[in-house]
C-alpha positions as CSV (number, residue, x, y, z in Angstrom):
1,X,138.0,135.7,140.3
2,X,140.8,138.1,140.5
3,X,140.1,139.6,136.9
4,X,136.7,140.1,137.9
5,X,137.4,141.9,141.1
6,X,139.8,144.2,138.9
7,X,136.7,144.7,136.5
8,X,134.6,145.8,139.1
9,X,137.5,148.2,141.2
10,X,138.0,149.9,137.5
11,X,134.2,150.2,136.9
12,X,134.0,152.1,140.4
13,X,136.6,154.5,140.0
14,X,134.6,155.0,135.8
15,X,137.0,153.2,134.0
16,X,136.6,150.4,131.4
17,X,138.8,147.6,131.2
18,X,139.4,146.6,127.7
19,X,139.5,142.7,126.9
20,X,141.2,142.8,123.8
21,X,143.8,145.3,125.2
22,X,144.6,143.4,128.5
23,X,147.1,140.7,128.7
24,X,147.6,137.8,130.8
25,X,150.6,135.7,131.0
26,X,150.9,132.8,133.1
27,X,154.1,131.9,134.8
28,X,155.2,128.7,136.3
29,X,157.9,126.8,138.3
30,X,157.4,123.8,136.5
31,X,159.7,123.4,133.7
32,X,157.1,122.0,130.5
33,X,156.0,123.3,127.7
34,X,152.3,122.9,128.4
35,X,150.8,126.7,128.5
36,X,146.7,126.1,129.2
37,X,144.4,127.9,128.5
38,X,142.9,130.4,131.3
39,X,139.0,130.4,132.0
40,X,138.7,133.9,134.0
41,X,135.2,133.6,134.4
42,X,134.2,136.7,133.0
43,X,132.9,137.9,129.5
44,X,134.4,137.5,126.8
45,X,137.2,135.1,128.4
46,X,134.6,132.0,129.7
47,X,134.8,127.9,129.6
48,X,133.3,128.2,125.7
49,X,136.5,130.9,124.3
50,X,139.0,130.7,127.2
51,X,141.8,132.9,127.1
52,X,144.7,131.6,125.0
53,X,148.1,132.6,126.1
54,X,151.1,133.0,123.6
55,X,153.7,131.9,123.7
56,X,155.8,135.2,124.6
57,X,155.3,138.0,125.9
58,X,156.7,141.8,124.9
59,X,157.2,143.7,128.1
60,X,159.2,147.2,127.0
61,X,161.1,145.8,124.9
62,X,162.1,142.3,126.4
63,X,160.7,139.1,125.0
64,X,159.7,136.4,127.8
65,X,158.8,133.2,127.8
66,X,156.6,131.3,130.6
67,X,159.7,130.2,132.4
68,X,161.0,133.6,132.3
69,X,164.0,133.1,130.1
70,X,165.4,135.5,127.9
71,X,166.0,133.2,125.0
72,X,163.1,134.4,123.0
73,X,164.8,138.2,123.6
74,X,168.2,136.9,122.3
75,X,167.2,135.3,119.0
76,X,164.9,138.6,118.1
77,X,167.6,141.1,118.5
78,X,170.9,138.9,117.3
79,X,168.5,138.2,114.0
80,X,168.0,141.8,113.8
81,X,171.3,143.0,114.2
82,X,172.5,140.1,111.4
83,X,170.0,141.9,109.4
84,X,172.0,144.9,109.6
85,X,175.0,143.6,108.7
86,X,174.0,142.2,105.9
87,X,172.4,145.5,104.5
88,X,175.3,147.3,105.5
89,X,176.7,145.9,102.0
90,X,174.4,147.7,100.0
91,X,176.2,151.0,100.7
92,X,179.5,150.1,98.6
93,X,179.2,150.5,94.9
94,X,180.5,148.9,92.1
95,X,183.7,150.5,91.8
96,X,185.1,151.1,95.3
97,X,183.3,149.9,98.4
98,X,183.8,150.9,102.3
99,X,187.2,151.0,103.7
100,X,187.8,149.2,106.7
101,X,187.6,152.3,109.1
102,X,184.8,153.2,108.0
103,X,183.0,149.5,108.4
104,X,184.3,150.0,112.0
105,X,182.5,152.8,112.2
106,X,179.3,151.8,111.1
107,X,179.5,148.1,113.0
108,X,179.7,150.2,116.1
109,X,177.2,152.9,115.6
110,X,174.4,150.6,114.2
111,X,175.0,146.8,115.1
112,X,176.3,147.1,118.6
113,X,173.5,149.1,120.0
114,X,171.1,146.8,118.4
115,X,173.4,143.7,120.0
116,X,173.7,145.0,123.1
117,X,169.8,145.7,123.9
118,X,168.8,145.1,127.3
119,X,172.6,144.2,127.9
């Protein structure tokens, strides 16, 4: 009901709502892992292809879940910054590689703003 009353309040003012660009997340008090499907009740989203939520959602940046936890967000961004300390041994060559100053350096000008995101 309430998606189709937004439908219809963007139509008035001569604006389309796109389907495939609008998300829907359902949030709940109730601490399972069951996340149903939604019937909205309007085109394309009805009883035959209901709307399918997934299982996170990307809101600027953050990653939640349906119980609103930010574990989802944590594993992304401590897998990325891992990521960029392990290419960070590329930049040595064969004969001489980084000093320790200068690893310092680049630890704290690439992997702890990528750590500390959303912090």
């Amino acid at each position: 009901m309430a998606y189709r009353k937004l439908t219809e309040l963007f139509q008035d003012f001569g604006l389309i709502l796109k389907h495939k660009k609008s998300e829907v997340f359902n949030f709940s008090y109730v601490h399972n892992n069951a996340n149903p499907p939604i019937n909205l009740g309007f085109a394309p989203f009805t009883s035959s292809s209901p709307l399918c939520p997934k299982p996170y959602w990307r809101y600027l940046g953050f990653y939640f879940d349906q119980q609103l936890n930010f574990k989802e967000h944590v594993c992304y961004w401590s897998t990325k910054a891992l990521s960029t300390v392990c290419s960070m041994c590329i930049l040595g060559n064969s004969i001489q590689g980084l000093t320790p100053h200068q690893k310092r350096i680049l630890y704290r000008s690439c992997v702890i703003p990528v750590t500390t995101y959303g912090y």
